[in-house]
N, C-alpha and C positions, 0 to 999 in steps of 0.2 A: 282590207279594211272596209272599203265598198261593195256593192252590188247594185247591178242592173243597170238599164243605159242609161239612167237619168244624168247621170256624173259624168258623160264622157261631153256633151256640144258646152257643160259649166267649164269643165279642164280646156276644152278649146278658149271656151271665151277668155278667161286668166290669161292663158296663153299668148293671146293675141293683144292684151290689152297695155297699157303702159307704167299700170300700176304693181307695184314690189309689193306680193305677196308670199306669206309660206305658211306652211302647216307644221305644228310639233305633235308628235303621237303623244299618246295617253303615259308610255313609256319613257317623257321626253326626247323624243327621237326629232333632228328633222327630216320631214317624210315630202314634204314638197316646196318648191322655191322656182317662182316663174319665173321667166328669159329677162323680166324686168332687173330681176333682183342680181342678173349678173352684172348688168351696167352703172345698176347703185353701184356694187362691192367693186368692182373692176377686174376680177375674175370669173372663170368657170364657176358660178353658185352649183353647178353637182355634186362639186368635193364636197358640199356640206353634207350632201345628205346620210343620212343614217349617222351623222355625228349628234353628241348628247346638248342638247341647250336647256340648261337648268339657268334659273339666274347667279350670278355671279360667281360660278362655281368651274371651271371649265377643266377636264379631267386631266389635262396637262401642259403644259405650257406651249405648245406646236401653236403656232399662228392661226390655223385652221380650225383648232379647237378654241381657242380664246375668238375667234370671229362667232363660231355660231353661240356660246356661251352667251356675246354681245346682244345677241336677238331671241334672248329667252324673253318671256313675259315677267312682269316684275311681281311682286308679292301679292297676297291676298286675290290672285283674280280667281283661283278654283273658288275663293266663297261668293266674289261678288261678282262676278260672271263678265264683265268688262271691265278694261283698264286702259290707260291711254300712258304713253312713257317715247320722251325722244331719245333716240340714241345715237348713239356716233360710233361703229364700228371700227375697230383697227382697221390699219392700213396692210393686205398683204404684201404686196411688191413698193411700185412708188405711188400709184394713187391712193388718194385719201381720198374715203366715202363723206359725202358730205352727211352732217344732221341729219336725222328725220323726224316727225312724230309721227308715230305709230301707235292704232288700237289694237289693241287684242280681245277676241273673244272664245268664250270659252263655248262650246257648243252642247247639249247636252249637260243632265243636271247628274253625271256621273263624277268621283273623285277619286283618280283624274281622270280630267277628260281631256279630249282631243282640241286644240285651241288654233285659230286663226288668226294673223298676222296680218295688216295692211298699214302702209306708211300712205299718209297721205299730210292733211292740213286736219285740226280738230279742235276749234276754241270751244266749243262745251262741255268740257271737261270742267267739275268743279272738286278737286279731291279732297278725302275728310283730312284735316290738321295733321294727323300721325299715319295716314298713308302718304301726305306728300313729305313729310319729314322721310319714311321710310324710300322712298324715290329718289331723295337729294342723297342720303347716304349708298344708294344701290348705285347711282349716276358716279358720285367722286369714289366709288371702289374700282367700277369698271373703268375709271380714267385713271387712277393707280396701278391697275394691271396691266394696261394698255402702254404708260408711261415706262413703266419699270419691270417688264416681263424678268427681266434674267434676274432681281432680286426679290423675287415677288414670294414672300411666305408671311405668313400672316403677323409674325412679327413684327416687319417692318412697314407695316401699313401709317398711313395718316401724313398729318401737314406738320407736325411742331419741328422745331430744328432740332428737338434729339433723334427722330425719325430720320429726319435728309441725313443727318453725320452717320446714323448707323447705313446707311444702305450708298451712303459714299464710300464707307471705308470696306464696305463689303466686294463691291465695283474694285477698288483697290486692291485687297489682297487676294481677290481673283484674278487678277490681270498681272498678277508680279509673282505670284507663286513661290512665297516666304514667309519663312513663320511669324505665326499669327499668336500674341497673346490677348484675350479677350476677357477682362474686368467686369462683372457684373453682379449685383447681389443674386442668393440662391433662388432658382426657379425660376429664370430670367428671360430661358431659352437659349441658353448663351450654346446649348450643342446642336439646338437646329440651324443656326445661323451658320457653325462651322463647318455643318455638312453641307449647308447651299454653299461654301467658298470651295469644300472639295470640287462639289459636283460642276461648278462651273469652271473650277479650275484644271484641275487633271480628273474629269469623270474614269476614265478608264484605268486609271494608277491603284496601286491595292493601298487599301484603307486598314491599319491596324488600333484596335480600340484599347487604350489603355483607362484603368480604372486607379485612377493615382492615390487615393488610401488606401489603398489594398496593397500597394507595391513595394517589395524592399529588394535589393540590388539583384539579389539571384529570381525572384519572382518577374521582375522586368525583363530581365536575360532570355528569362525560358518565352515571356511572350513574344519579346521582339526576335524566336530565333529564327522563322521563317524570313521576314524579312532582312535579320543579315543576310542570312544563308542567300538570299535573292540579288542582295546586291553587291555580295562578292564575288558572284559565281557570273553574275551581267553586269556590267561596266556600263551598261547604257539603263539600265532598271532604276525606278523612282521608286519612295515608298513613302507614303503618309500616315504618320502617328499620331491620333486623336486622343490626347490625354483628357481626364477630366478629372478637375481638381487638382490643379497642377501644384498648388500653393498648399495642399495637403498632403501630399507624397513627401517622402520621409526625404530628409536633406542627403542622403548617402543614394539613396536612387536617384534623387534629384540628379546629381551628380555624374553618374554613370549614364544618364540618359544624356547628357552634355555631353559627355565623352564619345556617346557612340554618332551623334549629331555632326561633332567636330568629323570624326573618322568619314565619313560619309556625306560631307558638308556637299550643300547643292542636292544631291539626292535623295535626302531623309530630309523630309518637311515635318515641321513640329504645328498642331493645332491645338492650343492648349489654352482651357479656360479654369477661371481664376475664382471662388466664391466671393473674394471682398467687398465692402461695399468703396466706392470710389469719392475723393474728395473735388480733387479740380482736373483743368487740362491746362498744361504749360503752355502760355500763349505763343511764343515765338514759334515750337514745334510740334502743340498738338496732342503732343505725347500724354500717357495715360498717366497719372498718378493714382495708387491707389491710399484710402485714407492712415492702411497700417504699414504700406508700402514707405521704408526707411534703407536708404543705400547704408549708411550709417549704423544700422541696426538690422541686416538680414534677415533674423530669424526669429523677431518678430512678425515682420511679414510670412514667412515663412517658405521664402525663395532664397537657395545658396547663390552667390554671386556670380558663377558661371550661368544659370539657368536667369539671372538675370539680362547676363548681356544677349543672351538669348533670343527674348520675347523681345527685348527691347527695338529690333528692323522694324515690327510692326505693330502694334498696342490699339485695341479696340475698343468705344465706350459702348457697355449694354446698358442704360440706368434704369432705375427702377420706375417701376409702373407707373406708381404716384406722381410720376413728373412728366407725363404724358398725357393729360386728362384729355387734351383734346384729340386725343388718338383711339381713345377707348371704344366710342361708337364704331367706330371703322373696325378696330380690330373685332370686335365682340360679333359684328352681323359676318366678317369674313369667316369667322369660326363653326358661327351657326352656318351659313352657304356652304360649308365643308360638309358638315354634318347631316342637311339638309339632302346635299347631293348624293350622299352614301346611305340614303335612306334608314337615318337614325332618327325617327320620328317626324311628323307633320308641323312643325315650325318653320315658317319663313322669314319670320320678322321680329322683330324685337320692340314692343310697344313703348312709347315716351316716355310712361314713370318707370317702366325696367332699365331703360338705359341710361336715367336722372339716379338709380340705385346704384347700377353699375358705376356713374360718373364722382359719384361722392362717397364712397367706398376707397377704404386708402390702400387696399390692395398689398397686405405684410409679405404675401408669398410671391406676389406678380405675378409672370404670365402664365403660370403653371395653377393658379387658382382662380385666372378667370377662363383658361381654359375647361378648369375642372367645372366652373360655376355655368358656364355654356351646355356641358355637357348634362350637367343634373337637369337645366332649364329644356332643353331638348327631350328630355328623355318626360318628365314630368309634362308638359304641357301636351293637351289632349285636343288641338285646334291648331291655325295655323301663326297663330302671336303667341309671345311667350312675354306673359305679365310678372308684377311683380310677385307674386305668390309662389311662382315656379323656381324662384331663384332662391338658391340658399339660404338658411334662415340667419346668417351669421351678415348675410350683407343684405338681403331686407328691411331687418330690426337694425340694422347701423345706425347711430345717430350721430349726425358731425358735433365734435367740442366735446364729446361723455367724457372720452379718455381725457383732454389734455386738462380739464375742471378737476377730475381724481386725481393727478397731479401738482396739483396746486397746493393740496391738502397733507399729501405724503410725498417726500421723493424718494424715489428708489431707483437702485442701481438694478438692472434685469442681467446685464453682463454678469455682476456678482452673483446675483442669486441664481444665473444659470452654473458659473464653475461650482458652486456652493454644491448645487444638485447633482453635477458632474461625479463631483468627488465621492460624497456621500455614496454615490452608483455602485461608483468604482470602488471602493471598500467593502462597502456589503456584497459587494457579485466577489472580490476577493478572497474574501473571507467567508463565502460558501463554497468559495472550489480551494480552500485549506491552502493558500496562497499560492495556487499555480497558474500566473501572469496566462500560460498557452489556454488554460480550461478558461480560465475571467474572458477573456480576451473571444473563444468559443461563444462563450453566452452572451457576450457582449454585442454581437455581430460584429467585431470588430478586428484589427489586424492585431499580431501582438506588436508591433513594433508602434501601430497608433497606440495602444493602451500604455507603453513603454513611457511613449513618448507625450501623450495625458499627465502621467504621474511625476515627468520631469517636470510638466508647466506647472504642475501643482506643491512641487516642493520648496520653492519657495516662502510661501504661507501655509501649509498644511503639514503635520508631520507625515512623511511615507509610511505605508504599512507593512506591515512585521511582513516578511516571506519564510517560509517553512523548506522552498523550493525553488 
């Protein structure tokens, strides 16, 4: 990286001096860390070297990684060439590093460039309004992952108590290894969450994915036959079945998946999430209700009784976005740091009115649209802030109160007028494949046993259409 001797009696003096300094390459690599810096940390500081220190981004959950992570530089310094930021590094063993504040400077007016690290004392620091906002939120992310490494996915980030219940109950079905039912409306994340309960729970156990509208008794059979076949043949073999959509799988698979559950009880774990949207939690135990969830009326809910008592060892709240406002900053900048680190454009930060867009935005899809809305802002911004303009024009242009004032005017059922739309589909896609349910069902992208079982909800109030076949 260097030449000539100039750099060799400077690396002595470092060396010998008392103060914690290090170097991050151009690469984000760290490429040097004085004898200081091992008595801050209270290890060997070599194991960091040539590990990646991006900010808040740390390539994987190893203690080592999330330490140099700690001691990246924070946003915006490749523009403004210094930054000042204290940090608090994890602890590897039993010491804990204390505080520090540290400058950073950027050397060179290349991007990027090679940045210098010194912790010392530094009151002349005066930062602009939305760098130190972006500071407080890089500060309580890196005390988040510090806090809660084994739960740490960007879902369950932030302070509100739907956050602490989801990443208690996550802690819990990790640590008990029993099926998990998980409640949440659609796009929720509700299968990342399941794969962190796998991965923390039986990493090494085979993971079978079931795709629960698509399945009807003989279709489940053929997926799950490896893992019979596994756990007939080993008495000692575990097998986990990640259904999704458990509450849309036809009540006759339902069924038979219970049955092979009971047969294999203890060793086939069931992780199975649920699209509805959820009412309350039963105070005495916690427990989940869902709002169309009826013991009384099964199949409205759309879970057979066996498959209820099921989920019921362990029930999961994921709520929806909208009820998390004070979570959104957090989550939205850990998304971008993802993104950031995997060098999906030059964004590091997410400016004050983007994240006041993000905050008052009500979020219909959750976290799968402010995922998506991260990703278009990342991709779109050509600098290292992503303003409002880079962010979708659907939550932009949002104005709070449009929708519920157009309501006041007209009310309308949207549940009706989506079966309304349903039906209508499903007739006219009928009635151009000359009433054959297997071809409707083809074009539909759908199972035939869901298009069956469409036409059942709908007969009720609509007449059935004619079949030729």
């Amino acid at each position: 990286m260097v030449s000539g001797n100039g750099i060799r009696p400077f690396a002595r003096l470092l060396d010998k001096s008392k103060a914690s300094v290090w170097a991050i390459s151009p690469a984000g690599k760290l490429i040097y860390l004085s004898p200081n810096c091992s008595q801050w940390l209270g290890f060997d500081s070599g194991l960091l070297l040539d590990r990646s220190s991006i900010a808040g981004a740390p390539i994987s959950n190893e203690k080592l990684d999330l330490i140099a992570a700690a001691l990246a530089a924070p946003a915006e310094l490749q523009r403004r060439g210094t930054a000042s930021l204290r940090i608090s590094p994890p602890a590897l063993e039993r010491h804990r590093p204390e505080a520090r504040e540290v400058r950073f400077i950027r050397v060179g007016n290349e991007s990027p460039a090679l940045i210098l690290a010194i912790a010392g004392d530094f009151d002349d620091r005066l930062p602009e309004p939305e760098l130190k906002d972006a500071v407080a939120i890089r500060q309580q992310l890196d005390s988040w992952r510090k806090r809660h490494a084994a739960t740490t996915i960007n879902i369950t980030a932030g302070t509100s108590k739907q956050a602490v219940r989801l990443r208690r109950r996550i802690q819990v079905a990790a640590s008990t290894r029993t099926d998990v039912g998980l409640f949440g409306p659609p796009g929720s994340g509700g299968e990342s969450i399941l794969l962190r309960i796998h991965e923390l729970s039986a990493p090494s156990e085979n993971l079978i994915n079931v795709d629960g509208p698509l399945m009807d008794s003989d279709l489940l059979d053929a997926t799950l036959m490896p893992a019979r076949h596994q756990l007939s043949e080993n008495k000692d073999a575990h097998v986990t079945a990640l259904v999704r959509g458990l509450d849309e799988m036809p009540f006759e698979a339902q069924q038979r998946l219970a049955d092979l559950l009971d047969t294999f009880s203890g060793r086939l774990r069931l992780l199975a999430s649920c699209g509805s949207e959820l009412m309350e939690l039963n105070a005495p135990t916690d427990d989940v209700i869902s709002e169309n969830l009826s013991f009384e009326d099964e199949r409205a809910r759309g879970l057979c009784s066996q498959m209820i008592d099921v989920i019921s060892s362990l029930t999961m709240v994921n709520p929806p976005l909208r009820l998390r406002v004070e979570d959104i900053p957090l989550i939205a900048t850990a998304m971008l740091d993802a993104r950031y680190a995997a060098g999906e454009g030059p964004a590091e930060r997410i400016s004050r009115a983007a994240l006041d867009a993000l905050v008052i935005y009500p979020w219909p899809h959750n976290f799968k649209e402010l995922e998506d809305a991260i990703g278009h802002a990342a991709r779109t911004a050509t600098g290292s802030v992503i303003a409002c303009e880079h962010l979708p024009l659907a939550i932009r242009s949002y104005q709070p109160g449009s929708i519920p004032n157009r309501a006041k005017h007209s009310k309308l059922s949207l549940d009706d007028a989506i079966q309304r739309y349903e039906l209508r589909l499903i007739n006219e896609t009928l009635q151009a494949a000359d009433g054959n349910r297997a071809e409707a069902a083809r074009r539909l992208g759908i199972s035939r046993a869901r298009l069956i079982r469409r036409l059942d909800d709908h007969s009720s109030d609509s007449p059935s259409p004619k079949e030729s076949r």
